[in-house]
N, C-alpha and C positions, 0 to 999 in steps of 0.2 A: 220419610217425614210425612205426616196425614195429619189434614187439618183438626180430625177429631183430637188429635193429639196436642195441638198449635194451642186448638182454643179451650182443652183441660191445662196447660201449664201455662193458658197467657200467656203466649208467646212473642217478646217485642224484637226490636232489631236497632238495626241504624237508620232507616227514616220511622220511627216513634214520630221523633218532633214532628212530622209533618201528618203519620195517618192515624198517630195516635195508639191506645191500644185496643185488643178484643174486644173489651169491656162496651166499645161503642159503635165496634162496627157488625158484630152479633145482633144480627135482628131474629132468629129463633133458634129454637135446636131441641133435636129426636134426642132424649136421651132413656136408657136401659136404669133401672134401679135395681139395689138389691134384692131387691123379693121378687123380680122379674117385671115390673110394672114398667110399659113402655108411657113415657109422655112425649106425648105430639104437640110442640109447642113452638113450629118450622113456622113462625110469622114472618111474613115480609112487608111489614108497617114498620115506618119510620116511627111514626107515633102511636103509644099506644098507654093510656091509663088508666086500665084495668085490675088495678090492685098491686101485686106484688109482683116484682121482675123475676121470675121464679129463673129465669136463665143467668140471671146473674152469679147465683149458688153455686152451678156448673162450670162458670169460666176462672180457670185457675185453681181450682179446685184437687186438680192433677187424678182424678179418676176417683176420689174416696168417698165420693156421695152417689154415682153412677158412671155409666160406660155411653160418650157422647156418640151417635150412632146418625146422626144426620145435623148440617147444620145451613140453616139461612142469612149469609154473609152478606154483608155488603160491599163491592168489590171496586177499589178506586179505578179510573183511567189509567194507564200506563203517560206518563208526559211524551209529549211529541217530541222535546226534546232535553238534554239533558247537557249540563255544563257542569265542570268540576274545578276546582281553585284552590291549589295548596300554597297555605302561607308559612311565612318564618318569625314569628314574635320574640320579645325579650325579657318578659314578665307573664305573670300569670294573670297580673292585674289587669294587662294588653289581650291578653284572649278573654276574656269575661267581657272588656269594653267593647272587642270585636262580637263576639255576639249579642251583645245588647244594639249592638249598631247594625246588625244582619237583620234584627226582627222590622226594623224600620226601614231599611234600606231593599232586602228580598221580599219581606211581606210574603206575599202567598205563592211564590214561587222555590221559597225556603225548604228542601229536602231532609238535608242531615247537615249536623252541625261537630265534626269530629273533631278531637283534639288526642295529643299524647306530648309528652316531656323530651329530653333532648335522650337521652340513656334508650329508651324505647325506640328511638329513631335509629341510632346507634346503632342497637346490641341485632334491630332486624336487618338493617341493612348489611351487615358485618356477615350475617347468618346467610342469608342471599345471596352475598357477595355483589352485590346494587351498589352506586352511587347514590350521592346526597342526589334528586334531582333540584335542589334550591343552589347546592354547591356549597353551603355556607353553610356552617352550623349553630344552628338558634335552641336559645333554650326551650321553647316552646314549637309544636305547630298545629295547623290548623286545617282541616280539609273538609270545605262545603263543595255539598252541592244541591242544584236548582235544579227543579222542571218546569218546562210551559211548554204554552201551544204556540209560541209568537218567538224565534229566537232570536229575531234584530230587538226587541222587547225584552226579553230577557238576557242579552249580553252587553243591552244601554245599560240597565238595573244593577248588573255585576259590575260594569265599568266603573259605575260612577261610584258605588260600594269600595270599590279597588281604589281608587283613587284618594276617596276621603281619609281611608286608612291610610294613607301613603302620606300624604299630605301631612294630615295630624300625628306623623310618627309612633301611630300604632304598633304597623309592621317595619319589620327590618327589609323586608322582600316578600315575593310569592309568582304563582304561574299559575297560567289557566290552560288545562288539555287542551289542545287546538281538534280535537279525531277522536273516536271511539279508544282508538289503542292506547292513548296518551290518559286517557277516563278510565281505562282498567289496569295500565301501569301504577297512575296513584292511587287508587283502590286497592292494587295490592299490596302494597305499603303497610298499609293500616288492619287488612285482614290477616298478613302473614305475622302479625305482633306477637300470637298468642305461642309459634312455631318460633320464632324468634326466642322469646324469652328460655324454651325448652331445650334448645341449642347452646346453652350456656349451664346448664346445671336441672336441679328441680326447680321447677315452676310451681311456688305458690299464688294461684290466683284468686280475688275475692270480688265476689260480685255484688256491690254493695251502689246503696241510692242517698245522696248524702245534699244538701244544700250547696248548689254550684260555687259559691265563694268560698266551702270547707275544701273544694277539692285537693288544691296542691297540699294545705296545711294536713291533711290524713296522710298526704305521701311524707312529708317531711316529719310529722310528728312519729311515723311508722320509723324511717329512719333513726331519726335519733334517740327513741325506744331501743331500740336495738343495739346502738351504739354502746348507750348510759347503762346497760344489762353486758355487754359485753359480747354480743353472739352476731359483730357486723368485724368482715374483714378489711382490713385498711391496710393499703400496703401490701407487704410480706409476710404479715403473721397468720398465712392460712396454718402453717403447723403448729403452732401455739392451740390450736382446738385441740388438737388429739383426736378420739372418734366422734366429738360432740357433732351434729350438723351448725349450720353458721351461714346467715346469709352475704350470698355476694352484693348485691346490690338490691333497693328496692324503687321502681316505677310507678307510673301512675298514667294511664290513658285511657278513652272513653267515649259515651254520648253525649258531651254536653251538655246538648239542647233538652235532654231531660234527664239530667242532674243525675246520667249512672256513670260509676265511675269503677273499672276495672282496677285493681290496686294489687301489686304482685310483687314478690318475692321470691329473687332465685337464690336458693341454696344449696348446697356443697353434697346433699341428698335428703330424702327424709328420715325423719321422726316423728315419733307422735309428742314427746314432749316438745320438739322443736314446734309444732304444728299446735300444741296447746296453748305456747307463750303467744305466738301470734294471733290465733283466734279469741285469747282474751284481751290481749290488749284492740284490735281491730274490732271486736264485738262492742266493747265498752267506748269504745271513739263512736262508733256510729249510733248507738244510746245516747251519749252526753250530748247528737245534733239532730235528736230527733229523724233519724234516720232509719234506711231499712235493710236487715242484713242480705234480701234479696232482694235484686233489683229489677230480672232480667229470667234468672236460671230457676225458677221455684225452690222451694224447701228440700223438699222427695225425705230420704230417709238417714238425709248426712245432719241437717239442720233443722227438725224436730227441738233440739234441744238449748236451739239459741231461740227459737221465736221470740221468747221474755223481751228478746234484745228493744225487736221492734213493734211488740202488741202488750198492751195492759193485760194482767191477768181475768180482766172481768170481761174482754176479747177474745181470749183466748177459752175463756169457760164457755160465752157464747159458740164458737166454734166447736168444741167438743160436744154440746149439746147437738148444736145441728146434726154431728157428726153420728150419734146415738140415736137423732131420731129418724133416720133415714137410713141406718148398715148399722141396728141394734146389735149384730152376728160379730159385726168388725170382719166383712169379709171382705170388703172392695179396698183395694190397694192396701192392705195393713200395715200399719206402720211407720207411714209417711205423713207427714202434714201435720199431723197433732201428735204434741209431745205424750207422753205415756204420765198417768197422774200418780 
């Protein structure tokens, strides 16, 4: 992995919420065009308005305007110290309240803000062969974590956070790592998901950015699409498909804190019509909320063909324009990014 590469796909992660993305921490960059033009535009100003942010066109871009060949970053502190806290909730209405309660309560020591459903918790720990570490199975959970420089400061801040949920019957339970090993056992949890799910069947995964309050409603509304079509197993009737594919169950876990949300589907194996029905009913869900079909993973050359989902076409013309006036050839990256007209 090389940043030239980070900072053509825009590359986010699990603390977003807190550094944000490329878009702001890019203060220059070398980049190669197609006609071989190098632009030296490696500023290290914070502030600078001089016209157009010509480095913006390059971030995310994923390679199809130029080849990023230097870049001048801005590079956060690493926190002095780090605290993590997995909770057990009973609604999804509870984890929404819990992070609206985190932004007042952590303030600027607020890292990541994770969540995933009870099935997700489940199907990875089964996969691991892990225990619950809460013990108790909640429909929801939750896994923040904090950095600072002050950690009697920063675990009064968690405390009192832990408590008011507690108090106000937010959470059902939760634990805080006491050690580094206990901060990477629940850490694994939440990274081993995407292995988890694979461990059961095919894993459809969608990397989609959707308004934090639609979240569980995309999972449920996915489900019971599925159902009312006929193509969700219930029971004993996996042999009632025959060879059709058929999903076993569908998930829903993610960043919260900035509204992406992981939404998946394991199936019996694939297909591409099995893989059609889903991507139009999930494309047109995340259309109807104003949403974006990528959130996280860029376009590349799978998802050219849904942009509509999430760009006007008078966006997406501007895009192709750009795209023409910079690789007239169509030689950098071809293919990707802009749908074919």
């Amino acid at each position: 992995c090389h940043i030239g590469g980070n900072v053509s796909t825009n590359a986010g992660g699990i603390r977003y919420l807190r550094y944000g993305s490329l878009h702001g921490s890019v203060l220059g960059l070398e980049v190669v065009l197609p006609d071989g033009t190098i632009v030296n535009n490696l500023s290290t100003l914070r502030k600078d308005s001089t016209g157009y942010d010509i480095k913006q066109l390059f971030i995310g871009s994923e390679g199809t305007l130029g080849i990023v060949t230097g870049v001048s970053i801005l590079a956060a502190r690493k926190p002095k110290y780090t605290n993590v806290l997995l909770l057990g909730l009973g609604s999804y209405n509870d984890v929404v309240e819990a992070f609206r309660l985190s932004k007042n309560y952590l303030s600027e020591i607020l890292s990541a803000f994770e969540f995933w459903d009870s099935k997700s918790m489940e199907i990875t720990l089964e996969a691991q062969n892990k225990m619950n570490p809460l013990q108790t199975r909640n429909n929801y959970y939750v896994l923040i974590e904090t950095g600072g420089s002050n950690n009697d400061h920063d675990s009064e801040k968690i405390m009192s956070y832990y408590q008011f949920l507690e108090k106000s019957g937010i959470i059902n339970t939760g634990i805080m790592a006491q050690d580094e090993t206990q901060i990477s056992k629940l850490w694994e949890i939440r990274e081993a998901m995407i292995f988890g799910h694979s461990f059961f069947g095919e894993a459809y995964t969608y990397d989609i950015s959707i308004p934090i309050i639609k979240m569980d409603k995309a999972v449920s509304a996915l489900d019971k699409h599925l159902n009312e079509i006929g193509l969700m197993e219930n029971g004993g009737n996996a042999n009632s498909f025959g060879d059709k594919s058929y999903a076993k169950f569908v998930t829903g876990f993610g960043h919260l804190g900035d509204g992406n949300l992981h939404l998946n589907v394991v199936a019996n194996k694939y297909s591409e019509e099995f893989t059609s029905i889903l991507e139009h009913f999930i494309f047109n869900y995340v259309k109807g909320v104003s949403g974006s079909v990528s959130a996280e993973h860029g376009i590349g050359y799978i998802k050219p063909g849904y942009l509509h989902y999430s760009k006007s076409s008078e966006a997406i013309n501007m895009m192709r324009s750009i795209k023409n006036l910079f690789d007239p050839k169509g030689i950098m990256n071809p293919y990707k990014v802009i749908p074919t007209e």
